[in-house]
ROTOR-786014 format. One line per 2 residues: number of its first residue (from 1); their letters; for each residue x, y, z of N, C-alpha, C. Coordinates in pm, whole numbers, plus 50000, padded with zeros to 5 digits. Atoms other than C-alpha are relative to their C-alpha. Layout:
// ROTOR-786014
NUM	a	X,Y,Z,X,Y,Z,X,Y,Z | ...
//
This chain:
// ROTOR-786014
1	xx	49871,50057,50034,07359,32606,28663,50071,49940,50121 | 49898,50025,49899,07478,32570,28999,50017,49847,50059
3	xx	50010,50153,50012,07339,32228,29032,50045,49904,49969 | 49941,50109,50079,07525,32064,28792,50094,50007,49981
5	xx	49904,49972,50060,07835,32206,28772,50108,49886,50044 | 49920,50114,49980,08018,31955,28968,49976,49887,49953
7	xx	50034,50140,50055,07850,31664,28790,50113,50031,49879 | 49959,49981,50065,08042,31840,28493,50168,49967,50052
9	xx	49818,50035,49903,08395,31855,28695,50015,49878,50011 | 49917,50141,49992,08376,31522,28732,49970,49927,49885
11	xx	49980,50084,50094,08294,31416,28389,50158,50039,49927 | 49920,49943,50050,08557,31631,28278,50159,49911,50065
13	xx	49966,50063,49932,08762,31471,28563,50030,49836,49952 | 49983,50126,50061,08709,31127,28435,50068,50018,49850
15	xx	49979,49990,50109,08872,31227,28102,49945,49989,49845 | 50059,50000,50121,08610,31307,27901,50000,50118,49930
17	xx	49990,49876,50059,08562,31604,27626,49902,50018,50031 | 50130,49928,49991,08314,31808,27754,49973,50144,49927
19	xx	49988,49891,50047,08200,32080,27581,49867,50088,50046 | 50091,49908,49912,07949,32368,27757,49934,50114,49953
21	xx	50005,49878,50057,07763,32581,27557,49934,50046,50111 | 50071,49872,49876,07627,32915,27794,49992,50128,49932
23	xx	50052,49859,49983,07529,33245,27766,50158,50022,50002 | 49870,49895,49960,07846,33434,27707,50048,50036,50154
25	xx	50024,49876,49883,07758,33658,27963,50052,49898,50158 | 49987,50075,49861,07784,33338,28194,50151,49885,49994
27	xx	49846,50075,50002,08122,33180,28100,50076,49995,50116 | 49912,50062,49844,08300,33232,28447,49970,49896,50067
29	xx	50017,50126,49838,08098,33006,28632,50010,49853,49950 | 49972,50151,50052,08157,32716,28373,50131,49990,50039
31	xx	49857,50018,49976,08522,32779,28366,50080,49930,50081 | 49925,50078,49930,08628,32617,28669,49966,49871,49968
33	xx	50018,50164,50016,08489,32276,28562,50078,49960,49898 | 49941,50047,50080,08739,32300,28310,49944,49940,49866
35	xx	50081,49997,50157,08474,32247,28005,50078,50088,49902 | 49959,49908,50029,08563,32360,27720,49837,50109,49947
37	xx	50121,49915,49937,08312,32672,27761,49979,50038,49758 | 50069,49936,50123,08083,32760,27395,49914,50112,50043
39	xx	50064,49900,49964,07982,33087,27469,49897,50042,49868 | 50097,49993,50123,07653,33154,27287,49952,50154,50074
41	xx	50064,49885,50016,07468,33482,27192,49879,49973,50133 | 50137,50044,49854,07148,33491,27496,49867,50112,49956
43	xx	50095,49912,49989,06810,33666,27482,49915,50008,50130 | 50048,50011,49843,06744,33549,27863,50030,50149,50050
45	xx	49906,49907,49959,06755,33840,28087,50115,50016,50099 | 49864,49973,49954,07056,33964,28219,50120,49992,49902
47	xx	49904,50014,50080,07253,33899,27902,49988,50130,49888 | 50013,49833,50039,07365,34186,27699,49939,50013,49894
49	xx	50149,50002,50110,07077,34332,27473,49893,49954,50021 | 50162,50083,50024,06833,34128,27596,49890,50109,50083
51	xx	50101,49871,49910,06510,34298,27808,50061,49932,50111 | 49962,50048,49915,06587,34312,28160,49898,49930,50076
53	xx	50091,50021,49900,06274,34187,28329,49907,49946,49919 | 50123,50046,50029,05952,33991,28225,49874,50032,50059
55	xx	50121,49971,49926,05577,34031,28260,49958,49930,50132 | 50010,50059,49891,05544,33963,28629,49864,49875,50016
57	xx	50131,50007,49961,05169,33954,28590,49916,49889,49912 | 50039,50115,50097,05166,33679,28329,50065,49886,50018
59	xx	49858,50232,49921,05298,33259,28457,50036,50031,49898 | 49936,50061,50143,05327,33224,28085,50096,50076,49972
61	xx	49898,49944,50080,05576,33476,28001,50119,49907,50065 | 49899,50069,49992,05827,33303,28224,50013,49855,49951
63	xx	49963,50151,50079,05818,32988,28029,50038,50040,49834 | 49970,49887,50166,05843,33229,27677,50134,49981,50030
65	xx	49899,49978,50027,06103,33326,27756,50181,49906,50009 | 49921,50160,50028,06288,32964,27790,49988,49949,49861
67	xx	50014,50029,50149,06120,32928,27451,50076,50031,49918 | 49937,49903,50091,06263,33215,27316,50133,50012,49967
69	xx	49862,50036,50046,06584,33136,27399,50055,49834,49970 | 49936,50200,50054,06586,32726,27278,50023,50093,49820
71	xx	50005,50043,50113,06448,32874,26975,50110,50107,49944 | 49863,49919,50051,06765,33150,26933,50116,49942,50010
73	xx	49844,50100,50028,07071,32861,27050,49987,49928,49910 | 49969,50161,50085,06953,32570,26845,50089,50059,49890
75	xx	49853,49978,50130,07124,32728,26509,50121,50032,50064 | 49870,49974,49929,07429,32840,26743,50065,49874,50047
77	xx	49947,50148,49958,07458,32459,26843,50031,49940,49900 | 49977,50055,50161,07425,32336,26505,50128,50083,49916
79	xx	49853,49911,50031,07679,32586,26411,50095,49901,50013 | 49866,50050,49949,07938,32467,26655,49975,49845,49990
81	xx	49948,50113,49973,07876,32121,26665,49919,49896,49912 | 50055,50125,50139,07690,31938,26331,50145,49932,49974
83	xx	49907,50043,50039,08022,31862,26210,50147,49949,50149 | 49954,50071,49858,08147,31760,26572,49936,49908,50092
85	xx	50111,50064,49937,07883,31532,26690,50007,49996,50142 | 49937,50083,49882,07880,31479,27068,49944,49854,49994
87	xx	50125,50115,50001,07767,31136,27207,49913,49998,50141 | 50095,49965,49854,07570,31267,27481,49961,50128,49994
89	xx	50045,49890,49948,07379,31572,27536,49928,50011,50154 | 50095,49969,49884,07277,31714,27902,49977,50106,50009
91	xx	50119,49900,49985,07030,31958,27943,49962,50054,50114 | 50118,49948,49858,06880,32168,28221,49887,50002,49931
93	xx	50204,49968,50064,06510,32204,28208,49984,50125,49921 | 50016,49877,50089,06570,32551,28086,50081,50020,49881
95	xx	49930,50010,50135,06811,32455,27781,49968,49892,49921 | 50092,50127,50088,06554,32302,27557,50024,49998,49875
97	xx	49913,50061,50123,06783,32335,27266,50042,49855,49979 | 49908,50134,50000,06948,32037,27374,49907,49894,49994
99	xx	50012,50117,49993,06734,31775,27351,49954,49974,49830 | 50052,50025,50109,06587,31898,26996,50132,49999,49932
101	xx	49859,50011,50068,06962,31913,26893,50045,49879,49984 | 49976,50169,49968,06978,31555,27035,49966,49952,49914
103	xx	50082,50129,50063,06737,31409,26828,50043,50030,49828 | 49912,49973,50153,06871,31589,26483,50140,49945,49965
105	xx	49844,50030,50028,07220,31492,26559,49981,49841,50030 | 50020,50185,50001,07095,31096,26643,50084,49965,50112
107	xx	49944,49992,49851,07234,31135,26975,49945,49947,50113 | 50109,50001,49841,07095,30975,27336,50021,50166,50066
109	xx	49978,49850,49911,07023,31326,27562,49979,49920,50135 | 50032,50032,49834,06954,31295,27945,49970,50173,50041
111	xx	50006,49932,49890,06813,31601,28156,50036,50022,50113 | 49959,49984,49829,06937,31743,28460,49926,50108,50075
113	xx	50198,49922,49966,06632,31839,28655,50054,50054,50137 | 50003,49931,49866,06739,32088,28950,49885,49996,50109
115	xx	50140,49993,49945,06377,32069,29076,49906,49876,49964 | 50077,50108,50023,06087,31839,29069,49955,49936,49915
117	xx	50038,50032,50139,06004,31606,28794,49823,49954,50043 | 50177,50059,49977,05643,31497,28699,49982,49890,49997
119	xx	50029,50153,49949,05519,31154,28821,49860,49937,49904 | 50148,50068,50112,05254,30917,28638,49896,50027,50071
121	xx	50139,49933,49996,04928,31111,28621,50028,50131,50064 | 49959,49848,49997,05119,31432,28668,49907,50125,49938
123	xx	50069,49921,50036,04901,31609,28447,49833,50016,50047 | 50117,49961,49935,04582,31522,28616,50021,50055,50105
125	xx	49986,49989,49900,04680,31546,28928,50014,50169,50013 | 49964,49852,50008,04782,31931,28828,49886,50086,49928
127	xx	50081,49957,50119,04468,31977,28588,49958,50115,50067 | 50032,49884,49971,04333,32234,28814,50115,50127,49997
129	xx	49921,49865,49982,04659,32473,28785,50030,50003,49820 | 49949,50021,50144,04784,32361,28408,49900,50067,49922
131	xx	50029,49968,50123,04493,32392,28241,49948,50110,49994 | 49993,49849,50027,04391,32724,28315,50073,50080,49929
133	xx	49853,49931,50072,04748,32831,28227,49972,49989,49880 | 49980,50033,50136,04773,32661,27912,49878,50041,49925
135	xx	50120,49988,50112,04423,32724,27772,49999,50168,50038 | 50024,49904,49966,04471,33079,27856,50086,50070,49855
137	xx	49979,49903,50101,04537,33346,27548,50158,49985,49964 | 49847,50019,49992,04953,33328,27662,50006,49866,49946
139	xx	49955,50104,50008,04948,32969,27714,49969,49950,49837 | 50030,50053,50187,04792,32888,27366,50082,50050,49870
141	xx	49910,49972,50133,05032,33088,27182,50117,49932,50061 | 49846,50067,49917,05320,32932,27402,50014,49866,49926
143	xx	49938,50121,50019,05224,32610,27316,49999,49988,49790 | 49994,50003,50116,05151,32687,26932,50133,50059,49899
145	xx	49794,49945,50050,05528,32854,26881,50044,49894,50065 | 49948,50120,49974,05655,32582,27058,49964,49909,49881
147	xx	49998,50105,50093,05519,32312,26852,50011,50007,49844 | 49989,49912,50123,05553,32563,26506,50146,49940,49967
149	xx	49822,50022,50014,05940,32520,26598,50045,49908,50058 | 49959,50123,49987,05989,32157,26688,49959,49966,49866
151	xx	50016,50022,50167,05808,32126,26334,50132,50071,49862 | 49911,49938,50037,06016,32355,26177,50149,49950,50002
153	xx	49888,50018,50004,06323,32238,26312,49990,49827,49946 | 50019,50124,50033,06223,31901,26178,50051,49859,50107
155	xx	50006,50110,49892,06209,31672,26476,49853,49957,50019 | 50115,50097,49942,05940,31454,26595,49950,50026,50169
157	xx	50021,50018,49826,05951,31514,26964,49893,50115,50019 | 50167,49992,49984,05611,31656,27100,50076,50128,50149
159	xx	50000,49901,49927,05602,32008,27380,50058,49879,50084 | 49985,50014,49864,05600,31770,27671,50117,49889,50014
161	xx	49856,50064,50028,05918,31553,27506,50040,50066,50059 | 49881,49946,49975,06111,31827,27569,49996,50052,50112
163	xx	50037,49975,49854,05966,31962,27916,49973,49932,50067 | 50037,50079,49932,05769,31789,28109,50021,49838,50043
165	xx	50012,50105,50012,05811,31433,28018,50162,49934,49920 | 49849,50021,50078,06189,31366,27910,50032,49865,49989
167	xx	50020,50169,49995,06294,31016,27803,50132,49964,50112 | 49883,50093,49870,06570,31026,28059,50031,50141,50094
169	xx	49964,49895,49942,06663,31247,28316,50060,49968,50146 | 49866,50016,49932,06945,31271,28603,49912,50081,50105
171	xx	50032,49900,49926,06746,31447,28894,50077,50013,50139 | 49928,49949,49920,06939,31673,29117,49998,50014,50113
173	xx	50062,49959,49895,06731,31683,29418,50002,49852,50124 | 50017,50074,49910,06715,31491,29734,49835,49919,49968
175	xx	50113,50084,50045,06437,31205,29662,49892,50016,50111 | 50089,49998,49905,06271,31257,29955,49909,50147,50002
177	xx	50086,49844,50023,06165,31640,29836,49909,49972,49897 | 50028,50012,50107,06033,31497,29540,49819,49960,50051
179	xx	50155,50065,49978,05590,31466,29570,49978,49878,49904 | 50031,50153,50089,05490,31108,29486,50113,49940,49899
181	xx	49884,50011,50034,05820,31035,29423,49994,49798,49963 | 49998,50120,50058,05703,30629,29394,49907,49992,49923
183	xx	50058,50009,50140,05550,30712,29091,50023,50099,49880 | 49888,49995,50070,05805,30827,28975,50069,49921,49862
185	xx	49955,50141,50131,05921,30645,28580,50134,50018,50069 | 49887,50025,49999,06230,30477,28632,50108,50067,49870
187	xx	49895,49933,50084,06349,30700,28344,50055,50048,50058 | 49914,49863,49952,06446,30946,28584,50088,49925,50108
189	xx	49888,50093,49887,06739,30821,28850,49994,50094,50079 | 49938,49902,49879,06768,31035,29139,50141,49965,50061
191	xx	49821,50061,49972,07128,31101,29203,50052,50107,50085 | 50029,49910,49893,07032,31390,29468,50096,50129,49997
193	xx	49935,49865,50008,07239,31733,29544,50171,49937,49922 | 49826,50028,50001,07587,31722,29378,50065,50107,50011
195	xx	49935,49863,49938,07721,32025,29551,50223,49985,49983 | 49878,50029,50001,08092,32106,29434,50087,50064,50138
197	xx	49932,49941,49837,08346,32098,29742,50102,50137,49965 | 49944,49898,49980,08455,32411,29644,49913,50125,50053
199	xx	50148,49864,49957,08124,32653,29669,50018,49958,50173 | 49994,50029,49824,08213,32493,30068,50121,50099,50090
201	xx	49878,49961,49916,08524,32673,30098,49940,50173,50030 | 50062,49895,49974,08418,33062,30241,50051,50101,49953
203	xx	49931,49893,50091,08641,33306,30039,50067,50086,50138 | 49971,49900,49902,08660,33630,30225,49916,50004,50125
205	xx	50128,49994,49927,08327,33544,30424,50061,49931,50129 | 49941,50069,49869,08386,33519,30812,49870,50009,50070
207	xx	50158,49998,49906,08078,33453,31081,49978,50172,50077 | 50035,49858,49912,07923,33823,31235,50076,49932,50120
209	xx	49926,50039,49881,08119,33824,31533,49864,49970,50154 | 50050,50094,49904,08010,33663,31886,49999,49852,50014
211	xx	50011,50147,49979,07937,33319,31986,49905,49941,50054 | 50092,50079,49965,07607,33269,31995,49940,49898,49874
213	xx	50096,50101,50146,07371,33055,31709,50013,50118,49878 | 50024,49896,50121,07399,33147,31397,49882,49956,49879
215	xx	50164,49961,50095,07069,33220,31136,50077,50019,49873 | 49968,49905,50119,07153,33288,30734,49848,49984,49965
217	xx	50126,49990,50076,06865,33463,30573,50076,50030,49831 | 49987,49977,50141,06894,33458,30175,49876,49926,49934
219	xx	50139,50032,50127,06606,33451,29903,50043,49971,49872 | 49953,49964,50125,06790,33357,29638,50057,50089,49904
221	xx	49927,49849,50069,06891,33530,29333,49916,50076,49942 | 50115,49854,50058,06580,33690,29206,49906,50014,50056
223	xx	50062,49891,49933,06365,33783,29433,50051,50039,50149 | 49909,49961,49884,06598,33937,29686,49964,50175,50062
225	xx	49995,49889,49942,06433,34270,29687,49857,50026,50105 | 50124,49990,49875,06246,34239,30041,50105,50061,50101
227	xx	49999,49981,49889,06362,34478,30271,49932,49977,50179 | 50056,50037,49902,06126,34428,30479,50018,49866,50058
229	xx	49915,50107,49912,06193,34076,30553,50099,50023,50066 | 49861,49973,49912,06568,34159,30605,49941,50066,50119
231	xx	50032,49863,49898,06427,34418,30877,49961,49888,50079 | 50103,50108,49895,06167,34128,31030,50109,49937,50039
233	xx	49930,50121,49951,06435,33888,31094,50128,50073,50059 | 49957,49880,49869,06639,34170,31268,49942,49995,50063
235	xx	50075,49947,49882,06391,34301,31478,49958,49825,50072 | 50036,50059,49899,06269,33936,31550,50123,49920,50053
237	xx	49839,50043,49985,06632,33787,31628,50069,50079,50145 | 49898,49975,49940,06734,34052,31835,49952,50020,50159
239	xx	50025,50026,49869,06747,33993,32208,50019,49869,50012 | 49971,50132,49990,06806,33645,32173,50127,49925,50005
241	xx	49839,50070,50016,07170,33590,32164,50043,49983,49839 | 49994,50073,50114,07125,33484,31794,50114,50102,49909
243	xx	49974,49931,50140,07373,33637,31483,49929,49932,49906 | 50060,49983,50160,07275,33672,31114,50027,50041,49911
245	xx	49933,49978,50124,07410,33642,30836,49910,50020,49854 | 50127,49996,50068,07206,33829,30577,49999,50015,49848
247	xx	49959,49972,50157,07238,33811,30196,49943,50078,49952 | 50105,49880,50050,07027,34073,30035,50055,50040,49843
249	xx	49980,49972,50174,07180,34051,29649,50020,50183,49984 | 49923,49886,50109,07250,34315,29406,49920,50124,50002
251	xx	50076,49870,50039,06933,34542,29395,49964,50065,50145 | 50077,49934,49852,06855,34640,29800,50128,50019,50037
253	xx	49869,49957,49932,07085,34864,29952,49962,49965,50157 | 49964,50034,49883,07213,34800,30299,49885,50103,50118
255	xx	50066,49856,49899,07051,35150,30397,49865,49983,49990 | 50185,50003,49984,06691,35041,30309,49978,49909,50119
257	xx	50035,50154,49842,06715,34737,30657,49994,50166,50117 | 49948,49955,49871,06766,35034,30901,50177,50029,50074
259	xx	49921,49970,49911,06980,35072,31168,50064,49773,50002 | 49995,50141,49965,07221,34726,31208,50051,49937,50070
261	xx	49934,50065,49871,07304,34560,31536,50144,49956,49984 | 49840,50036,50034,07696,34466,31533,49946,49819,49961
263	xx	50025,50126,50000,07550,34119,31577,49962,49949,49879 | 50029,49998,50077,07429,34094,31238,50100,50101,49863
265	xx	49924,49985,50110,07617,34103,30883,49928,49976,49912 | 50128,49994,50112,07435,34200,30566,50136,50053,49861
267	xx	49897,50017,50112,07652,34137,30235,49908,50018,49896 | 50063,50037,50166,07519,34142,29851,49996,49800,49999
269	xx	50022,50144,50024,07589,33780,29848,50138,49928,50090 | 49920,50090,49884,07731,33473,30069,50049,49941,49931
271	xx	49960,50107,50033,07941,33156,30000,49870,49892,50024 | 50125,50055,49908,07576,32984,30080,50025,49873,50027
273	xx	49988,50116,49915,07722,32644,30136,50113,49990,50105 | 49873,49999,49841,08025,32722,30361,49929,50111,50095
275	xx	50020,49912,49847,07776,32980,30593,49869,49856,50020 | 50069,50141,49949,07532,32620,30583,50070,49930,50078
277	xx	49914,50109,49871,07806,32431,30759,50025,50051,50069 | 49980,49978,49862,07823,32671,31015,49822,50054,50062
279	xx	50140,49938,49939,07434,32772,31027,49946,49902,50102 | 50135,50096,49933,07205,32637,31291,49845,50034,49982
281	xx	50129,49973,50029,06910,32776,31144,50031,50088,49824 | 49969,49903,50069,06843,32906,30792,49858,50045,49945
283	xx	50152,49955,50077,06540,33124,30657,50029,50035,49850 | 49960,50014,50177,06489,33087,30276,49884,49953,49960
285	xx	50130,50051,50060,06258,33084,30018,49967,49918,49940 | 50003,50128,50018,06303,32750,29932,49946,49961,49896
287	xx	49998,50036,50115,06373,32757,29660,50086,49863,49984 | 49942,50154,49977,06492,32378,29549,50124,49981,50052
289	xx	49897,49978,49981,06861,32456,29522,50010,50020,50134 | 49981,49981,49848,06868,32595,29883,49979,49901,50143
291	xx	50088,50184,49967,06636,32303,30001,50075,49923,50056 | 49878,50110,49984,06913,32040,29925,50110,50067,50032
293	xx	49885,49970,49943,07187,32254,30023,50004,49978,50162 | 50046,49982,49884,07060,32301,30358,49967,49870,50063
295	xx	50019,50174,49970,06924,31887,30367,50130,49956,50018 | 49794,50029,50001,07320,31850,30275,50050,49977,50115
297	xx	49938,49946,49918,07411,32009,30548,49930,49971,50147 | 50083,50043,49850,07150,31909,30842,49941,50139,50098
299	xx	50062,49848,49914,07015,32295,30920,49888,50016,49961 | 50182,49969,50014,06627,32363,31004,49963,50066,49910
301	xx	50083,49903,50052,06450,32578,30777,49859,50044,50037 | 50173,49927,50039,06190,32849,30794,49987,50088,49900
303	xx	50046,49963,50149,06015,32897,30471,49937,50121,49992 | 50057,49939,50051,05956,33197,30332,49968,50050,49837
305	xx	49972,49997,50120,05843,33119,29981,49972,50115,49946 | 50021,49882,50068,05865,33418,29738,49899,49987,49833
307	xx	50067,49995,50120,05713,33240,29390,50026,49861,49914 | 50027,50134,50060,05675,32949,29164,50023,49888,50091
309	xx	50024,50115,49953,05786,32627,29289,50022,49982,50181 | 49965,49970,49852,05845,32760,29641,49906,49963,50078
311	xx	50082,50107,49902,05506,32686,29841,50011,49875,50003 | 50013,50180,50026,05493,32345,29755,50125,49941,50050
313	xx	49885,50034,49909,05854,32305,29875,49991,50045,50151 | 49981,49991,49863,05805,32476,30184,49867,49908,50083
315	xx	50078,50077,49939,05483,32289,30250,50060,49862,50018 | 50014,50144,49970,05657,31962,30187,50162,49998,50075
317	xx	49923,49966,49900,05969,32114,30408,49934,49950,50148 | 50095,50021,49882,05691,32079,30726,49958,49859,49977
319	xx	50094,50174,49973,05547,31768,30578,50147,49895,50021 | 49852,50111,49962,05909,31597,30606,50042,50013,50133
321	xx	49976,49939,49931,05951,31730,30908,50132,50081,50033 | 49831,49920,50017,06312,31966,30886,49943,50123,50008
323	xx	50025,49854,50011,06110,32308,30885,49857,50050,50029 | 50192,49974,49979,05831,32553,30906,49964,50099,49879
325	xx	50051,49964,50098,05634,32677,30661,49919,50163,49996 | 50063,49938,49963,05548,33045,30723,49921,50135,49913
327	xx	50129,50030,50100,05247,33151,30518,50008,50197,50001 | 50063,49791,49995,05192,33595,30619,50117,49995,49910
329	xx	49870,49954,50092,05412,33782,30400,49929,50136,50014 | 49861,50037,49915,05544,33997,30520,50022,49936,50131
331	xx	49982,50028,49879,05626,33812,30832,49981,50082,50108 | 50052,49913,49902,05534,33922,31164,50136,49975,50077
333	xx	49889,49976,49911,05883,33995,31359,50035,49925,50110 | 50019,50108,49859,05797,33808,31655,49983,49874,49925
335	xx	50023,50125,50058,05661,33522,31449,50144,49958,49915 | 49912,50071,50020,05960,33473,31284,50170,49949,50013
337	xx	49879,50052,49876,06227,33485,31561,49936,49922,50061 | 50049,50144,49943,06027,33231,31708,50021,49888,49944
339	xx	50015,50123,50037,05991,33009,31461,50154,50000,49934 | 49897,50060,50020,06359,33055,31380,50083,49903,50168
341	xx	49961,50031,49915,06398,32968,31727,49972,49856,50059 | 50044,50134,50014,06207,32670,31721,50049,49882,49953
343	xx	49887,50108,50106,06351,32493,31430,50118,49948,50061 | 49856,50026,49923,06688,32496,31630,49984,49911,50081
345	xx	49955,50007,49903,06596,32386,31929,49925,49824,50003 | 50056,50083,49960,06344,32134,31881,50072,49824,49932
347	xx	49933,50129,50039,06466,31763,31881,49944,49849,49951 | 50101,50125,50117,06175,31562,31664,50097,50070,49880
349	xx	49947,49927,50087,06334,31813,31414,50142,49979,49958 | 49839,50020,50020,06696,31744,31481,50028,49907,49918
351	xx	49981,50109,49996,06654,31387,31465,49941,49973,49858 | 50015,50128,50122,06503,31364,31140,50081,50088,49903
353	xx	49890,49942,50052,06753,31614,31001,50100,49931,49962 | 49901,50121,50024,07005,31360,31081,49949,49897,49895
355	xx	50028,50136,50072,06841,31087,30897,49969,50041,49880 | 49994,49966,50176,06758,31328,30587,50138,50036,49962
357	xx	49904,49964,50047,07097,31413,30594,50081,49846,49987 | 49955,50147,50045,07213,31023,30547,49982,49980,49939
359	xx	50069,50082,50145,06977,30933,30357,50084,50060,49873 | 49977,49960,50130,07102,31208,30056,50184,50006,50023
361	xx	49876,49973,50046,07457,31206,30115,50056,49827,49960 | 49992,50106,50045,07417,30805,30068,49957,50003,49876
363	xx	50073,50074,50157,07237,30852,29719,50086,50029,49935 | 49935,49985,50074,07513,30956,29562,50111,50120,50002
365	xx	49963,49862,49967,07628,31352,29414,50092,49933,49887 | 49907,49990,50137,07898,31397,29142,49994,49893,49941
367	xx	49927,50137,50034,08053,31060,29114,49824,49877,49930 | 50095,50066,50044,07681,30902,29106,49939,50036,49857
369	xx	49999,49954,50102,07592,31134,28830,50061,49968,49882 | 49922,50001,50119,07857,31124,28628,49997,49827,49942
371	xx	49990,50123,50075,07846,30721,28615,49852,50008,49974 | 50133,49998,50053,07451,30787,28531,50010,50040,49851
373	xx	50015,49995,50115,07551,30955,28254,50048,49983,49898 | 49968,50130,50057,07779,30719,28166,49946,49901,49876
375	xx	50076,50133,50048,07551,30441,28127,49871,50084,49890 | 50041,49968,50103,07324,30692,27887,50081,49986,49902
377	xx	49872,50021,50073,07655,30753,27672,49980,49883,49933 | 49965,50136,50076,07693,30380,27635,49855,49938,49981
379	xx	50124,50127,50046,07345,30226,27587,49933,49945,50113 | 50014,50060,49914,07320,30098,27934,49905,50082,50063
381	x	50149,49919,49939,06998,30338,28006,49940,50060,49919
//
């Protein structure tokens, strides 16, 4: 959600009716965009009743369970809004109600792709990871409930309509993260990070005290339970002058890192784009969102991906040159106070920092968005 929320603020902004259906459970974080918020029933987890956790040990369950919840909103959309038509639907990749809602209600949709879209000959190019998946026991019932309930719901649009292959889509990401990005369909517009200037302002959050460089380590929001990292990037940090600002979420207590240098501050969770405008280094598992926050902002990264689309970002972190890509897990202590030390200092690195950070704050962000999805609205895409 966090991706898009300011694209929303500023449609809302321009004086349009927006309306937001979410997860109950997740209504605060629409609220400030001033939507008016449709809080829907959820079977994702974290929402109340649902299971809390998925089969780790299966890819396919985490795509189920995106299934599971298109195929529990669509009647909750149709509810609230058959007899209210919008004239636009936007979608995340993971609210695949919306586009089969689109096509019942005779609506244009558009996607808003936080992460990487697929390029022409996407599916070969992937055949060695896809089709294992998909021809695998999970994947074959995945894709046979899927296409059961696009039948069912009486639409026409095909699995990879509504995933993979969207007839329009708004992508969120800096173009330059994107693999084979000039082959790329011009359906999709890249209209790069649209970070709202408020997630910039720092709340209660002040820098660990001193005045030397400052490091934020954060893994996101779900897989945050690595003590051991937190610990590595202590132990390799300290002696160097460096603070660290360390996020460590909801499930790892403070008391599983050790012992913690004054120099170092370890919270449940940061402001992560107002401790980016003061970081000079940040370690993260790079995941997309973090990616472009961090491109935003012009601070090195060293990658430590934790799961899905994360290698492939941190490999093409190194291949852009802005970061390093570091592969052991768990990290080796020394290895990765070095290589946070590196990232900082070195000035092939700086220099093209600067120029990724032009490039995406020239492609656009709210204002570009919002007239993107505009010109869906009216016909003009």
């Amino acid at each position: 959600m966090y991706p898009h929320l300011a694209v929303i603020r500023e449609l809302v902004d321009r004086g349009h009716r927006v309306s937001y259906a979410v997860g109950g459970h997740l209504s605060s974080l629409v609220e400030p965009t001033c939507a008016d918020v449709v809080p829907c029933s959820s079977v994702l987890p974290g929402a109340p009743g649902a299971p809390t956790a998925f089969d780790d040990d299966d890819p396919v369950a985490g795509m189920r369970i995106f299934l599971d919840e298109a195929i529990h909103v669509l009647p909750q959309l149709r509810s609230a809004f058959d007899t209210d038509r919008p004239d636009l639907v936007l979608y995340d990749i993971g609210g695949m109600a919306g586009p089969v809602a689109a096509e019942l209600w005779g609506v244009p949709a558009a996607q808003l792709s936080p992460s990487e879209v697929a390029w022409d000959g996407y599916y070969d190019d992937m055949a060695a990871i896809l089709d294992p998946l998909m021809g695998s026991p999970s994947g074959l019932d995945y894709r046979h409930t899927f296409e059961r309930w696009l039948a069912s719901a009486g639409t026409s649009l095909t699995v990879e309509d509504v995933t993979g292959v969207p007839s329009r889509c708004l992508v969120l990401i800096p173009r330059i993260m994107q693999r084979h990005a000039d082959r790329v369909s011009d359906r999709y517009r890249f209209v790069g990070p649209c970070l709202d200037p408020r997630r910039e302002e720092p709340g209660d959050w002040t820098p660990p005290p001193g005045d030397g460089p400052l490091a934020l380590l954060a893994l996101g929001t779900a897989y945050t339970e690595r003590p051991d990292v937190y610990r590595a990037a202590i132990d390799g940090l300290d002696g160097t002058g460096w603070r660290l600002s360390i996020a460590i979420g909801t499930t790892t207590s403070a008391d599983e890192l050790g012992p913690i240098p004054h120099w170092v501050q370890v919270r449940p969770r940061v402001p992560q784009p107002a401790v980016l405008a003061h970081a000079d280094a940040f370690v993260t598992h790079a995941g997309m969102g973090s990616c472009s926050e961090a491109l935003w902002f012009g601070v090195p990264m060293v990658a430590l991906p934790q799961a899905v689309d994360q290698p492939a970002n941190a490999d093409r972190l190194e291949q852009i040159g802005v970061g390093r890509h570091l592969r052991a897990d768990p990290p080796d202590p020394a290895g990765l106070g070095r290589a946070v030390l590196e990232v900082a200092s070195d000035p092939a690195i700086r220099r093209r920092l600067d120029a990724v950070r032009a490039e995406i704050r020239g492609q656009g962000g709210p204002q570009h968005a919002a007239d993107a999805a505009e010109d869906v609205a009216a016909g003009r895409w």
